[in-house]
PASE-722676 format. One record per atom (N, C-alpha, C): residue in one letter; atom name; x negated, y negated, z; chain. Coordinates in nm, 2 decimals, m for minus. Layout:
BEGIN
<residu: a	atome: CA	px: X	py: Y	pz: Z	chaine: A>
...
//
This chain:
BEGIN
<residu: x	atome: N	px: 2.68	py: m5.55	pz: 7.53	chaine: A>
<residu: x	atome: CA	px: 2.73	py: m5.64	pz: 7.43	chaine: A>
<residu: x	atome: C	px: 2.69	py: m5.59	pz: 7.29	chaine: A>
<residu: x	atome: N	px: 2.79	py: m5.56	pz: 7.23	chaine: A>
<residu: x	atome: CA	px: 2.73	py: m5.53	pz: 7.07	chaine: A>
<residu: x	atome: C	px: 2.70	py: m5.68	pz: 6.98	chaine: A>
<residu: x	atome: N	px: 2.59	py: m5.62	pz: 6.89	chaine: A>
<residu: x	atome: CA	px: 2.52	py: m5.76	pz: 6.87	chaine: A>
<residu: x	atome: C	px: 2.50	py: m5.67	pz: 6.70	chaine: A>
<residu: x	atome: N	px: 2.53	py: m5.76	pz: 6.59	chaine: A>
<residu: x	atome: CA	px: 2.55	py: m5.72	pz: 6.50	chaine: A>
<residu: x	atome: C	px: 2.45	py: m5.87	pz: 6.42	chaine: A>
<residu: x	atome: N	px: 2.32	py: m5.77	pz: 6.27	chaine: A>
<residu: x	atome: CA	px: 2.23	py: m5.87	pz: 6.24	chaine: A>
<residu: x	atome: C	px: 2.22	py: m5.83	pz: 6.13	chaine: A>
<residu: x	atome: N	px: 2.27	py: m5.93	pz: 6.00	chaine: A>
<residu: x	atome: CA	px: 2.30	py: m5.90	pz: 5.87	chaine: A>
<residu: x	atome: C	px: 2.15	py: m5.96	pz: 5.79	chaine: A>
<residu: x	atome: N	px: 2.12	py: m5.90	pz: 5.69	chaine: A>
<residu: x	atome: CA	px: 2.00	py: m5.90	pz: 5.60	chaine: A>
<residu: x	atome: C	px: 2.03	py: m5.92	pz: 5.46	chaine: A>
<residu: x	atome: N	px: 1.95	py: m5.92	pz: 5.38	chaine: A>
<residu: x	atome: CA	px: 1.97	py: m5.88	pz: 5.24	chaine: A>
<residu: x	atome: C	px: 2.03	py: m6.01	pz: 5.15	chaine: A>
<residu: x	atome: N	px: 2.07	py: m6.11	pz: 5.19	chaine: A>
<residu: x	atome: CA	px: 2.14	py: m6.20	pz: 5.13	chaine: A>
<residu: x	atome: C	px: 2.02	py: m6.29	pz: 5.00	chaine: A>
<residu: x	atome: N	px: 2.04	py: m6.30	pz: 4.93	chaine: A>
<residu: x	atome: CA	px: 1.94	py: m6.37	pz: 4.85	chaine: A>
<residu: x	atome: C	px: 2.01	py: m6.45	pz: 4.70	chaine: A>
<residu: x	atome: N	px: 1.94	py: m6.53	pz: 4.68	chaine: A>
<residu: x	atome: CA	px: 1.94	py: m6.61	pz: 4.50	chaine: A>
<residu: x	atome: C	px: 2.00	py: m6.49	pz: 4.43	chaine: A>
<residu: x	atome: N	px: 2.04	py: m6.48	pz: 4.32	chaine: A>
<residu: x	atome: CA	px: 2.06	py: m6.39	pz: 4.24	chaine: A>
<residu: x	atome: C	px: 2.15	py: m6.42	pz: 4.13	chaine: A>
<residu: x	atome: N	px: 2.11	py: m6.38	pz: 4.00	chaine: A>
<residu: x	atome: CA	px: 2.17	py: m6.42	pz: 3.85	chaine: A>
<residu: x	atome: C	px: 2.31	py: m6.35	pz: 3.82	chaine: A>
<residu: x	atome: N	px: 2.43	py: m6.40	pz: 3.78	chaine: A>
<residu: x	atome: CA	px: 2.50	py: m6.34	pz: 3.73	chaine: A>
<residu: x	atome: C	px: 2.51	py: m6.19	pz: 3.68	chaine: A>
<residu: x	atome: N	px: 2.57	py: m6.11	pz: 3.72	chaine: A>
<residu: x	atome: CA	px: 2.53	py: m5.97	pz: 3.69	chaine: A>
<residu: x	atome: C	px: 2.42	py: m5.92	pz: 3.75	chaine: A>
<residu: x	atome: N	px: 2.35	py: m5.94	pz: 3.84	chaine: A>
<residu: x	atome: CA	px: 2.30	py: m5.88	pz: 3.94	chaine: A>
<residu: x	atome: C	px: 2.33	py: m5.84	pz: 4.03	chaine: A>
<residu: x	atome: N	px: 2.22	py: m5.75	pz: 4.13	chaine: A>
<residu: x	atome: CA	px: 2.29	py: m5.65	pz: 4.25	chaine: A>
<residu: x	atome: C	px: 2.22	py: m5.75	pz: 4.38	chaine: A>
<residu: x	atome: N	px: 2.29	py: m5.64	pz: 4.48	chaine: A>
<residu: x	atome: CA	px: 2.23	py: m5.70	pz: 4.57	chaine: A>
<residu: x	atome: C	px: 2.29	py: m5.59	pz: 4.72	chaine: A>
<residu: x	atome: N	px: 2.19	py: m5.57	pz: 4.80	chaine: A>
<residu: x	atome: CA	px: 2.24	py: m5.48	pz: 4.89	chaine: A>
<residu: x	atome: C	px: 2.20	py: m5.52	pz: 5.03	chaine: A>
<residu: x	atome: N	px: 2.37	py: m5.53	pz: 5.12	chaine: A>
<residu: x	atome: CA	px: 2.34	py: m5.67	pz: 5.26	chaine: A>
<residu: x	atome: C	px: 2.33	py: m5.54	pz: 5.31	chaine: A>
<residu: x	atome: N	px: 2.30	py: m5.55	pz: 5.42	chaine: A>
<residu: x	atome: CA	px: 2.26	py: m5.47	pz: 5.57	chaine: A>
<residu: x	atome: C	px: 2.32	py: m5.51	pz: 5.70	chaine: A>
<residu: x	atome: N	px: 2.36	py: m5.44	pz: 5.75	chaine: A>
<residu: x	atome: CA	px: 2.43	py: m5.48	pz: 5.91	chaine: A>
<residu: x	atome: C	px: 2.39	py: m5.35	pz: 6.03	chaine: A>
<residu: x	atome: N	px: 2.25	py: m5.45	pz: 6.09	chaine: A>
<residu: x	atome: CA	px: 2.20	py: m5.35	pz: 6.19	chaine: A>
<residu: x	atome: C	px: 2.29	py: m5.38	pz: 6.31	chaine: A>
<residu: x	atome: N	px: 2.34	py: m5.28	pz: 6.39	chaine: A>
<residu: x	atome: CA	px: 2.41	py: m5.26	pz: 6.52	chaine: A>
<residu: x	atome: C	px: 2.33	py: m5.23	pz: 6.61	chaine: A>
<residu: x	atome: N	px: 2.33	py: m5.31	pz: 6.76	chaine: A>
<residu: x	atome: CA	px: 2.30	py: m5.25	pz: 6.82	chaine: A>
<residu: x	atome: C	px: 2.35	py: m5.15	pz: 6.94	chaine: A>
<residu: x	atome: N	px: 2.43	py: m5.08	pz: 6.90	chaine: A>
<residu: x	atome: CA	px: 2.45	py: m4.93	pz: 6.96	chaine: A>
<residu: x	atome: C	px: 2.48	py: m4.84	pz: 6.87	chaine: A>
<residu: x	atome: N	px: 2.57	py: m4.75	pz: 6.87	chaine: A>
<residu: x	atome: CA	px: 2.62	py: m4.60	pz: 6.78	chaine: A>
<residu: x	atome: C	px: 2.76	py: m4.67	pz: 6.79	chaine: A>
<residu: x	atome: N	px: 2.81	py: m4.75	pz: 6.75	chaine: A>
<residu: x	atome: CA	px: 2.92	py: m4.78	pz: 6.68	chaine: A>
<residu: x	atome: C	px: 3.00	py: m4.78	pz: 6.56	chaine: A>
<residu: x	atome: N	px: 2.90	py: m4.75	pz: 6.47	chaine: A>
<residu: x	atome: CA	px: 2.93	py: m4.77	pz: 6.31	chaine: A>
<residu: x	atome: C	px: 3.04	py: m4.64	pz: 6.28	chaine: A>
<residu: x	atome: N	px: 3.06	py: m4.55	pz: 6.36	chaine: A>
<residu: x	atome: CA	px: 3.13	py: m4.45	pz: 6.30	chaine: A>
<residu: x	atome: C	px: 3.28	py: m4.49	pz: 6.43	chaine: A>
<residu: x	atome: N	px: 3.22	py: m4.54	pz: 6.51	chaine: A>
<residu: x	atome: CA	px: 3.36	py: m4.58	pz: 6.65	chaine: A>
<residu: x	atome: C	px: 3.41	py: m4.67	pz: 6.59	chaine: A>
<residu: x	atome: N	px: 3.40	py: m4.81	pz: 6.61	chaine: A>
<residu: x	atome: CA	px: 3.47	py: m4.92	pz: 6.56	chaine: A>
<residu: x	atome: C	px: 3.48	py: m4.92	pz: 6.38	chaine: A>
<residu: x	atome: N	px: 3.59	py: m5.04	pz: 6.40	chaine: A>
<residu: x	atome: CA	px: 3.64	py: m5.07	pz: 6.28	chaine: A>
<residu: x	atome: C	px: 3.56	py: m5.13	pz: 6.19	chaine: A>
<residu: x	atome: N	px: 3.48	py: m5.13	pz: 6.10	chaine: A>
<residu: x	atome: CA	px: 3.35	py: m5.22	pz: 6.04	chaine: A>
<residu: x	atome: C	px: 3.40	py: m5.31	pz: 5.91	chaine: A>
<residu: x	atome: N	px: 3.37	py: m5.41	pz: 5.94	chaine: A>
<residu: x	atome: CA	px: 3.39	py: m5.51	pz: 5.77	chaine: A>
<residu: x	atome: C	px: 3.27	py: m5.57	pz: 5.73	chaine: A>
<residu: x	atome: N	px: 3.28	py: m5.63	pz: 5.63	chaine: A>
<residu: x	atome: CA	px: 3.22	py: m5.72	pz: 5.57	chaine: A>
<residu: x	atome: C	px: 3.35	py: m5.81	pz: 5.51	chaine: A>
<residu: x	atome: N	px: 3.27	py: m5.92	pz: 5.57	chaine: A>
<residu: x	atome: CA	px: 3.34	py: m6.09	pz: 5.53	chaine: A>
<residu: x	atome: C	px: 3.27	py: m6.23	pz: 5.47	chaine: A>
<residu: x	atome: N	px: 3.35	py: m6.29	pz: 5.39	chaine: A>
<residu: x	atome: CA	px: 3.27	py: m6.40	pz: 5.35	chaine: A>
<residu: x	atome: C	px: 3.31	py: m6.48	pz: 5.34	chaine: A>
<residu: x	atome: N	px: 3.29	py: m6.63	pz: 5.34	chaine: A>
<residu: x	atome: CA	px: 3.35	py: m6.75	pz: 5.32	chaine: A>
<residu: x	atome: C	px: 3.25	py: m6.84	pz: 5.25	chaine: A>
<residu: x	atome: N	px: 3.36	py: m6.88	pz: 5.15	chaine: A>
<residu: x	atome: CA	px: 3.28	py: m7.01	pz: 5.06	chaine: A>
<residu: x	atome: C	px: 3.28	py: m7.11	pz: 5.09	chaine: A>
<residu: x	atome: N	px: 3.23	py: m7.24	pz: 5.07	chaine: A>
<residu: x	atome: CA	px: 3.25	py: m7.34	pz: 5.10	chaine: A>
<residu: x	atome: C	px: 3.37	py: m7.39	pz: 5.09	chaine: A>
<residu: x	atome: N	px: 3.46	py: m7.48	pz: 5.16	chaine: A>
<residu: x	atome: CA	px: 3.57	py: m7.54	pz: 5.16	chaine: A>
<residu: x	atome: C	px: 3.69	py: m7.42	pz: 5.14	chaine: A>
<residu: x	atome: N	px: 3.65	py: m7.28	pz: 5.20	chaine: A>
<residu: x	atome: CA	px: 3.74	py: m7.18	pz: 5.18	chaine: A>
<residu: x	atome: C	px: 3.75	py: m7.09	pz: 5.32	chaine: A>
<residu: x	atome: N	px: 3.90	py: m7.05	pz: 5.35	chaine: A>
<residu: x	atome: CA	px: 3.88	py: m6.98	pz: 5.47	chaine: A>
<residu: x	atome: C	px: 3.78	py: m6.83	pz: 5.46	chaine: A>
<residu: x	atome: N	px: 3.76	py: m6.77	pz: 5.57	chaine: A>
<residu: x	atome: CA	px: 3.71	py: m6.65	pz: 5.50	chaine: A>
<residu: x	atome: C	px: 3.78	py: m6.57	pz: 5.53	chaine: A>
<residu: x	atome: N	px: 3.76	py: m6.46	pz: 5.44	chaine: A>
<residu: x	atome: CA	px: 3.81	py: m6.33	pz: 5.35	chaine: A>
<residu: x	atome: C	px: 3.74	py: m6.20	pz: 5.41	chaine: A>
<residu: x	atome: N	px: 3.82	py: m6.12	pz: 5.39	chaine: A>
<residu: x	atome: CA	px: 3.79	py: m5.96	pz: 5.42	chaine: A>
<residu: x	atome: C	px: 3.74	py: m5.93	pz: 5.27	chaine: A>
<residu: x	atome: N	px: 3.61	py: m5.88	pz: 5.28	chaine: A>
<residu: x	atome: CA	px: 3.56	py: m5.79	pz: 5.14	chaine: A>
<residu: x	atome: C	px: 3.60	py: m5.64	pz: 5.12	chaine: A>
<residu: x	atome: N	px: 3.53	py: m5.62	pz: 5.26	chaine: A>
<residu: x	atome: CA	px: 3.55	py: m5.49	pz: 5.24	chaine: A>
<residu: x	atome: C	px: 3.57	py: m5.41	pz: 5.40	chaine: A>
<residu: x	atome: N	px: 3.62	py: m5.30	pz: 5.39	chaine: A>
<residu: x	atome: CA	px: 3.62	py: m5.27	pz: 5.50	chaine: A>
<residu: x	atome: C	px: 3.63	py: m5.11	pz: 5.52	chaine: A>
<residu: x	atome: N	px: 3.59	py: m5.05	pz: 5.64	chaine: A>
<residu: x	atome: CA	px: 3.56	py: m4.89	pz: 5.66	chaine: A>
<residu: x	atome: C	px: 3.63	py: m4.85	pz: 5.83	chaine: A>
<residu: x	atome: N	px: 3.74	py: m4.78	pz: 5.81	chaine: A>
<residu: x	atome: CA	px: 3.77	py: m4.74	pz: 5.95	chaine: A>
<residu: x	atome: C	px: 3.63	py: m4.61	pz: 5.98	chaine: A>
<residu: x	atome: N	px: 3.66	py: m4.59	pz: 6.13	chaine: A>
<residu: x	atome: CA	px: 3.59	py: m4.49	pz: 6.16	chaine: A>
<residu: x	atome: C	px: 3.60	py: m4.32	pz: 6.11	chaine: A>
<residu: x	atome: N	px: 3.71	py: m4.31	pz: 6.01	chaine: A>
<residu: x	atome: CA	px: 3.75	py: m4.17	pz: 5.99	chaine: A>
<residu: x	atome: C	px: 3.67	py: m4.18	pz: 5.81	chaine: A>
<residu: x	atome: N	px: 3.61	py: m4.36	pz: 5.83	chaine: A>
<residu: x	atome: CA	px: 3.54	py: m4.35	pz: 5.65	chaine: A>
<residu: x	atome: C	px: 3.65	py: m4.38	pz: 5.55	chaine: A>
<residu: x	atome: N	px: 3.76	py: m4.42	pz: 5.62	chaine: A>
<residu: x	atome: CA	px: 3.84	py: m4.43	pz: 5.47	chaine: A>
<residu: x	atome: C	px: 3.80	py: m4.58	pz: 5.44	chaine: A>
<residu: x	atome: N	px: 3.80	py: m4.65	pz: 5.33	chaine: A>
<residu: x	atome: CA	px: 3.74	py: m4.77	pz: 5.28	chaine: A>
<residu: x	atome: C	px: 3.85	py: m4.81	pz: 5.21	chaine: A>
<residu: x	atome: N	px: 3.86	py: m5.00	pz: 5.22	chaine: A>
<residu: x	atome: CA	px: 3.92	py: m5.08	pz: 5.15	chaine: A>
<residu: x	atome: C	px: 3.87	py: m5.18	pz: 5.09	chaine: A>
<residu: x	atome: N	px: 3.92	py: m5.25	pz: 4.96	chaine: A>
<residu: x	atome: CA	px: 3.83	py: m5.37	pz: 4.91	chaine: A>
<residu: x	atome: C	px: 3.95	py: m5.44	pz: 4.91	chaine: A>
<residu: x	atome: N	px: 3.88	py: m5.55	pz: 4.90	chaine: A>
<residu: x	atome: CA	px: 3.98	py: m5.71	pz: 4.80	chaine: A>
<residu: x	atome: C	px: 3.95	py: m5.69	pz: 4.67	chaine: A>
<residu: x	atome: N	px: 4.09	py: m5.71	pz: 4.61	chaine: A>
<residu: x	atome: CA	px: 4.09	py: m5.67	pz: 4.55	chaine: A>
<residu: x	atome: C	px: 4.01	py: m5.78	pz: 4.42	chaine: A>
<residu: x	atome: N	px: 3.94	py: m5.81	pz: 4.43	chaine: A>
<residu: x	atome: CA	px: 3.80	py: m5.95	pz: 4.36	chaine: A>
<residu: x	atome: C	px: 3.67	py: m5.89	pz: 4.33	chaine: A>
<residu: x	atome: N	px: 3.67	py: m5.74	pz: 4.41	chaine: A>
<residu: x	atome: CA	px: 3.54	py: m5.66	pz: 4.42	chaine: A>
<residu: x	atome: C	px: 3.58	py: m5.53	pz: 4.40	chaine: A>
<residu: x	atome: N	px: 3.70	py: m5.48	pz: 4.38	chaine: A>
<residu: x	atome: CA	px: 3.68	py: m5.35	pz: 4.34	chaine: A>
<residu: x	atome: C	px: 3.64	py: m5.25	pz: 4.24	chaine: A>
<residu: x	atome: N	px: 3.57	py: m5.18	pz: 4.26	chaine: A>
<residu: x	atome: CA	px: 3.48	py: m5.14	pz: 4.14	chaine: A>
<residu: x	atome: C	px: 3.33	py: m5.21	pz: 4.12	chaine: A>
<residu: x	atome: N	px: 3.26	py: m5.32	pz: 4.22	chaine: A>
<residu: x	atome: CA	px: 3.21	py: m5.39	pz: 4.18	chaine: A>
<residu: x	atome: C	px: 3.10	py: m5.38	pz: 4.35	chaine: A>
<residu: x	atome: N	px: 3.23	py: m5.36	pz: 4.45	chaine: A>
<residu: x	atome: CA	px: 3.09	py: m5.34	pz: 4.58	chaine: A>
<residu: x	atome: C	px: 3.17	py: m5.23	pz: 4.61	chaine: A>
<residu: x	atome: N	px: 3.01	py: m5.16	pz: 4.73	chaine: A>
<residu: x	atome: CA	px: 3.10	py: m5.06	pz: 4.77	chaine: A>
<residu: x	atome: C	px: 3.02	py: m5.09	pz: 4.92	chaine: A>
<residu: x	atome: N	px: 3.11	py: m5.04	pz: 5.04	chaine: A>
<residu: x	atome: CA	px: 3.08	py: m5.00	pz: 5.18	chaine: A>
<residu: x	atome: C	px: 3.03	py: m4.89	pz: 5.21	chaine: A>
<residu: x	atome: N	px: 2.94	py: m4.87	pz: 5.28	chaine: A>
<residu: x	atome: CA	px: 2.90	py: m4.74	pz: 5.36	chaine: A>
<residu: x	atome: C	px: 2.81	py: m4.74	pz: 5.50	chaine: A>
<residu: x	atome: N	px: 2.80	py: m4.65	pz: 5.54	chaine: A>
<residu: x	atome: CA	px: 2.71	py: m4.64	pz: 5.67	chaine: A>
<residu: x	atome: C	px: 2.65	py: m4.55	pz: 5.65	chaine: A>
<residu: x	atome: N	px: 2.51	py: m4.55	pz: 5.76	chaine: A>
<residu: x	atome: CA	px: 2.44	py: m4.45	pz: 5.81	chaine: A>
<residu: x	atome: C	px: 2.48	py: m4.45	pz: 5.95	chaine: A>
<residu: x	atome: N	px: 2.50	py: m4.37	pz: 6.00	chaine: A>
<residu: x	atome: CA	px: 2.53	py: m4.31	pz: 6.13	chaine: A>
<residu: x	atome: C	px: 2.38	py: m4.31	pz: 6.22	chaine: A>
<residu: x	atome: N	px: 2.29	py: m4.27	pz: 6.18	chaine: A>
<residu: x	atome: CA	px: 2.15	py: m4.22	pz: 6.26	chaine: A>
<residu: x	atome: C	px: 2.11	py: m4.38	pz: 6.27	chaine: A>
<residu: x	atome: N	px: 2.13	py: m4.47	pz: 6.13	chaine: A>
<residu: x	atome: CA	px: 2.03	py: m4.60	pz: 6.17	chaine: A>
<residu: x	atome: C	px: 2.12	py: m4.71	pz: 6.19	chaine: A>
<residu: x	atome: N	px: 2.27	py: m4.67	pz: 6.24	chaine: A>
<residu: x	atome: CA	px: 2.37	py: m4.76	pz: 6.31	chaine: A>
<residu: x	atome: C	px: 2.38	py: m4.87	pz: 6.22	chaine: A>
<residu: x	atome: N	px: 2.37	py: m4.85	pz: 6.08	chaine: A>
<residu: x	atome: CA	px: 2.39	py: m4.98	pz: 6.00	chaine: A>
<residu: x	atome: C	px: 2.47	py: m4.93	pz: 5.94	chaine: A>
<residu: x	atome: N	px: 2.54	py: m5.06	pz: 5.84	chaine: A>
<residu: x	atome: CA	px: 2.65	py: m5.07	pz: 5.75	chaine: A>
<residu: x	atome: C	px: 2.62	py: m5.15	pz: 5.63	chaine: A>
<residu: x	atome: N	px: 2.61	py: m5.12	pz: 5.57	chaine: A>
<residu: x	atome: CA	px: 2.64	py: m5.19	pz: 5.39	chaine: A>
<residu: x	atome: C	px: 2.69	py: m5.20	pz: 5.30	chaine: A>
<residu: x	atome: N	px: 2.67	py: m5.30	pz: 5.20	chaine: A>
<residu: x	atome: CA	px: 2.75	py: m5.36	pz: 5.09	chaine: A>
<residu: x	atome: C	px: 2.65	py: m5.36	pz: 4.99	chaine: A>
<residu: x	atome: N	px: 2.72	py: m5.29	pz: 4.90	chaine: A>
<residu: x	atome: CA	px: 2.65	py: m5.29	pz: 4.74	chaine: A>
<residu: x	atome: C	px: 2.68	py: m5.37	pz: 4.70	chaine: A>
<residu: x	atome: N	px: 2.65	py: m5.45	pz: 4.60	chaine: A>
<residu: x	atome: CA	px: 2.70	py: m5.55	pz: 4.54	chaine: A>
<residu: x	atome: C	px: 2.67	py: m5.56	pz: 4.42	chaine: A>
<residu: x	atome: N	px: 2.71	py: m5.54	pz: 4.30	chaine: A>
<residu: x	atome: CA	px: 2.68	py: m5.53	pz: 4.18	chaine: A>
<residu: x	atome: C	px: 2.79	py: m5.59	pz: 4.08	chaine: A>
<residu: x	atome: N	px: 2.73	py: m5.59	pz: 3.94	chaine: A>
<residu: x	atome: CA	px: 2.80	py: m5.70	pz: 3.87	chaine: A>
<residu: x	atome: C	px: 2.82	py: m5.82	pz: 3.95	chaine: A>
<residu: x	atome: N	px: 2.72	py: m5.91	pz: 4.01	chaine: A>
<residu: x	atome: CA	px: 2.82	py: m6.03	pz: 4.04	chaine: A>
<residu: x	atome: C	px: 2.82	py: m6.15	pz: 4.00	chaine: A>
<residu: x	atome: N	px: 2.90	py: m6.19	pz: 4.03	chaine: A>
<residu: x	atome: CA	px: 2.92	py: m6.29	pz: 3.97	chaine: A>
<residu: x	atome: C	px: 2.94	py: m6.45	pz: 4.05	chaine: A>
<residu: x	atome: N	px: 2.96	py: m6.55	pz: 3.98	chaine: A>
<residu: x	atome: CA	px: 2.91	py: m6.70	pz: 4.08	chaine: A>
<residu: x	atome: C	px: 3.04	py: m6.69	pz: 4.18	chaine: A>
<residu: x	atome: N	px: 3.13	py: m6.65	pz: 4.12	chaine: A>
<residu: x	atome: CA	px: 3.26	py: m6.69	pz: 4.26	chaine: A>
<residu: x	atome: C	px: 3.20	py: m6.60	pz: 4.41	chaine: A>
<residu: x	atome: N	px: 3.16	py: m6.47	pz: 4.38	chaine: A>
<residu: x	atome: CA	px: 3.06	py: m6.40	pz: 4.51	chaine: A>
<residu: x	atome: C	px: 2.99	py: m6.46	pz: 4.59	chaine: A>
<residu: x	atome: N	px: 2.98	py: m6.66	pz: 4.55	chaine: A>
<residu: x	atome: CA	px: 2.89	py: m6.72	pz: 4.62	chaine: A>
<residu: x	atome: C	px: 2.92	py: m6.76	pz: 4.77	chaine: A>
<residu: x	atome: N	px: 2.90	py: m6.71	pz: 4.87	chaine: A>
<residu: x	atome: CA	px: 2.93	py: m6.76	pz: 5.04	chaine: A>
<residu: x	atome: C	px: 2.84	py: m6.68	pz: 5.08	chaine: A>
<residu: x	atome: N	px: 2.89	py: m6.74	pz: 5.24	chaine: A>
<residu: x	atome: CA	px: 2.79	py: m6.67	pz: 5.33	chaine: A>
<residu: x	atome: C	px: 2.88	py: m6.56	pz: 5.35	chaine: A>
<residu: x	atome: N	px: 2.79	py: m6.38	pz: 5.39	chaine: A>
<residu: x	atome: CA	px: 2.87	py: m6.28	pz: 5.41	chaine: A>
<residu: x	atome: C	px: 2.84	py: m6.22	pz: 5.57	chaine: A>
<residu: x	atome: N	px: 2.98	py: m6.25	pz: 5.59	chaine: A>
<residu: x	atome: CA	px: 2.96	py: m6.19	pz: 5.73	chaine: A>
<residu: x	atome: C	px: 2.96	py: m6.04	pz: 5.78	chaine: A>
<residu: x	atome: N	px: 2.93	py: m5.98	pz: 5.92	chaine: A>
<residu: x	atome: CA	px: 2.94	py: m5.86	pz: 5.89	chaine: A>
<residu: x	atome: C	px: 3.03	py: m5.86	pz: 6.03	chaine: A>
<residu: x	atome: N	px: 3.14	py: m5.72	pz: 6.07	chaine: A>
<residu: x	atome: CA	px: 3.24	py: m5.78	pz: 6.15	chaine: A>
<residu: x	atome: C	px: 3.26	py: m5.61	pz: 6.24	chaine: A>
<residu: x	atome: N	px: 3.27	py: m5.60	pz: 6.33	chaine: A>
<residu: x	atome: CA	px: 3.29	py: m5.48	pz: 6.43	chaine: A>
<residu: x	atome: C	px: 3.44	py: m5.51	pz: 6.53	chaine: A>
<residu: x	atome: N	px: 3.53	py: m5.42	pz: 6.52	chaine: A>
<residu: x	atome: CA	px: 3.66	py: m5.45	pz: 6.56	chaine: A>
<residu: x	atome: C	px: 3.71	py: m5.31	pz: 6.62	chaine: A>
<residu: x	atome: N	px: 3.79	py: m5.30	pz: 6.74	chaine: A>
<residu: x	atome: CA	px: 3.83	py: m5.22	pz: 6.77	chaine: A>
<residu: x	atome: C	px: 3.98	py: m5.19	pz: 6.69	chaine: A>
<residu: x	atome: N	px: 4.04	py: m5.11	pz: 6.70	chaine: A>
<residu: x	atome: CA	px: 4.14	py: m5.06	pz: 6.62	chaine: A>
<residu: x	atome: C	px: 4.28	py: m5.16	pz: 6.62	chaine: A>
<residu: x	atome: N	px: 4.29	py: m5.19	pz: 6.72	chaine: A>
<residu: x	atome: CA	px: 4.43	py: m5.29	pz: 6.80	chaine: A>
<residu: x	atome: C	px: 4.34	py: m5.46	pz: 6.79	chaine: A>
<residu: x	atome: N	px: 4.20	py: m5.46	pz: 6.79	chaine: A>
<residu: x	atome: CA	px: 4.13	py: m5.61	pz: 6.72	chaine: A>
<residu: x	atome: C	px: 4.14	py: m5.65	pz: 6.85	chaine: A>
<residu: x	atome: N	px: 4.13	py: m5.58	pz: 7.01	chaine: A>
<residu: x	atome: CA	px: 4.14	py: m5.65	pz: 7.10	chaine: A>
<residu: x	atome: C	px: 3.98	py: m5.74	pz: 7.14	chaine: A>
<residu: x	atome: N	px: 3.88	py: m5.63	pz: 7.06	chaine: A>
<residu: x	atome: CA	px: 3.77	py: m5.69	pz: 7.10	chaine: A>
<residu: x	atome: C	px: 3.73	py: m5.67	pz: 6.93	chaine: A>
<residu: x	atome: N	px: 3.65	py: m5.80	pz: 6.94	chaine: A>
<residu: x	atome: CA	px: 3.57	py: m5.80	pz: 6.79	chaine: A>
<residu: x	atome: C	px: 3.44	py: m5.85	pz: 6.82	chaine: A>
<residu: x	atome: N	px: 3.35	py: m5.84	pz: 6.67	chaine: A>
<residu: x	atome: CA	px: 3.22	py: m5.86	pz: 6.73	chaine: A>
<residu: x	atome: C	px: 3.15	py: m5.95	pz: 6.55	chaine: A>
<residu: x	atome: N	px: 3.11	py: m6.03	pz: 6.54	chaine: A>
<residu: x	atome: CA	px: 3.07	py: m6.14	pz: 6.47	chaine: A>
<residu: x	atome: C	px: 2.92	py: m6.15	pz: 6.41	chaine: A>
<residu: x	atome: N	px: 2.85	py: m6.11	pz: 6.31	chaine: A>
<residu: x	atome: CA	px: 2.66	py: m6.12	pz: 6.29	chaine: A>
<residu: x	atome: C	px: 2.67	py: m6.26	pz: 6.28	chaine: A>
<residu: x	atome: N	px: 2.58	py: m6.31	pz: 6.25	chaine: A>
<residu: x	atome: CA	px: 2.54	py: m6.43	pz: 6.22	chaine: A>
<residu: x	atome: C	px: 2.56	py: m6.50	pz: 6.06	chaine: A>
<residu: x	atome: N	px: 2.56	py: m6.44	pz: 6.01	chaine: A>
<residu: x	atome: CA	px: 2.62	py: m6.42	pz: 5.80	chaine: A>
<residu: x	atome: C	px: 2.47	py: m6.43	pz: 5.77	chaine: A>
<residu: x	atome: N	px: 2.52	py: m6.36	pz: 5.66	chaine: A>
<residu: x	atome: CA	px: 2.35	py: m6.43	pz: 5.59	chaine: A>
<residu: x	atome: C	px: 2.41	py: m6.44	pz: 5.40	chaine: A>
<residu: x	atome: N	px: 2.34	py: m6.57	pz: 5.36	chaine: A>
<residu: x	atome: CA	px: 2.41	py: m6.62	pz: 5.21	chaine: A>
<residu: x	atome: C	px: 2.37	py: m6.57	pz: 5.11	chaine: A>
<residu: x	atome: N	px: 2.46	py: m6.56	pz: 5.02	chaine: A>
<residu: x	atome: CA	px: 2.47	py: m6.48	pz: 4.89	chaine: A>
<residu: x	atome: C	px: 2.49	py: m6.57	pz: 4.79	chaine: A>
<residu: x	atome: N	px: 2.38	py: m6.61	pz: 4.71	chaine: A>
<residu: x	atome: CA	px: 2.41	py: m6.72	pz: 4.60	chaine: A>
<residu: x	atome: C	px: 2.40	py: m6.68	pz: 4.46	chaine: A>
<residu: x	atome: N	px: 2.46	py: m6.66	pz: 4.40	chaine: A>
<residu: x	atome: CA	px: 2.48	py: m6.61	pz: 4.22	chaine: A>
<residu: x	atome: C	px: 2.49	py: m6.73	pz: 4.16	chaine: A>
<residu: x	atome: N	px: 2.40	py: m6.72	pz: 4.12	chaine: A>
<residu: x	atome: CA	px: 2.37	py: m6.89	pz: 3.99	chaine: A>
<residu: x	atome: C	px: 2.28	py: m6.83	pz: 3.87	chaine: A>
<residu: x	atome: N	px: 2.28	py: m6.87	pz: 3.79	chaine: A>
<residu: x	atome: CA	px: 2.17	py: m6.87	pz: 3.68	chaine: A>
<residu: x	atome: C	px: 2.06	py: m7.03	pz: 3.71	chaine: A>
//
C-alpha cells in the first residue's frame, strides 16, 4: 500500500516562501503520476501542480512562476516551492500519487498553508 506524508505547511506572511515535502513510501516518485493539491475552505480542491514520470511539469495557472515541483528519486519525495505567496495560497495542500489511466490513486493526509500578516 503506498502511503504518502506531507510536511512543511506553516503560518507565513505575504510574500514568503515555503517548501512542502511528500515522503513516499516506496520508489514511486519517478513511476506514478505525482501532484500537489489544495483546497480552501468552502472551495472544491484544485490541482497545483503536477509532474508525470518522464518529469514534464504543469501548474495552475494562479502559481506559475511562483511554485515549482520536483523530486528526489533516492529519498522518494516530492515537492513544492512556494514563493511569493500570497493570502489566496491559503488551504490545506494535498499531496496525490496516480497511475497514468487514474485507475489507482493514492491521498497524504494535507498539511495547511496559511499566508496572513
Amino acid at each position: 500500500q503506498v502511503q504518502l506524508v506531507e510536511s512543511g505547511g506553516d503560518l507565513v506572511q505575504p510574500g514568503g516562501s515555503l517548501r512542502l515535502s511528500c515522503a513516499t513510501s516506496g520508489s514511486i516518485v519517478s513511476i506514478l503520476h505525482m501532484g500537489w493539491y489544495r483546497q480552501a475552505p468552502g472551495k472544491q480542491r484544485e490541482l497545483v501542480a503536477g509532474m508525470t514520470p518522464g518529469g514534464t511539469t504543469k501548474y495552475a495557472d494562479s502559481v506559475k512562476g511562483r511554485f515549482t515541483i520536483s523530486r528526489d528519486n533516492a529519498k522518494n519525495t516530492v515537492y513544492l516551492q512556494m514563493n511569493s505567496l500570497k493570502s489566496e495560497d491559503t488551504a490545506v495542500y494535498y499531496c496525490n500519487a496516480a497511475t497514468w489511466d487514474v485507475r489507482k490513486e493514492y491521498w497524504g493526509q494535507g498539511t495547511q498553508v496559511t499566508v496572513s500578516s
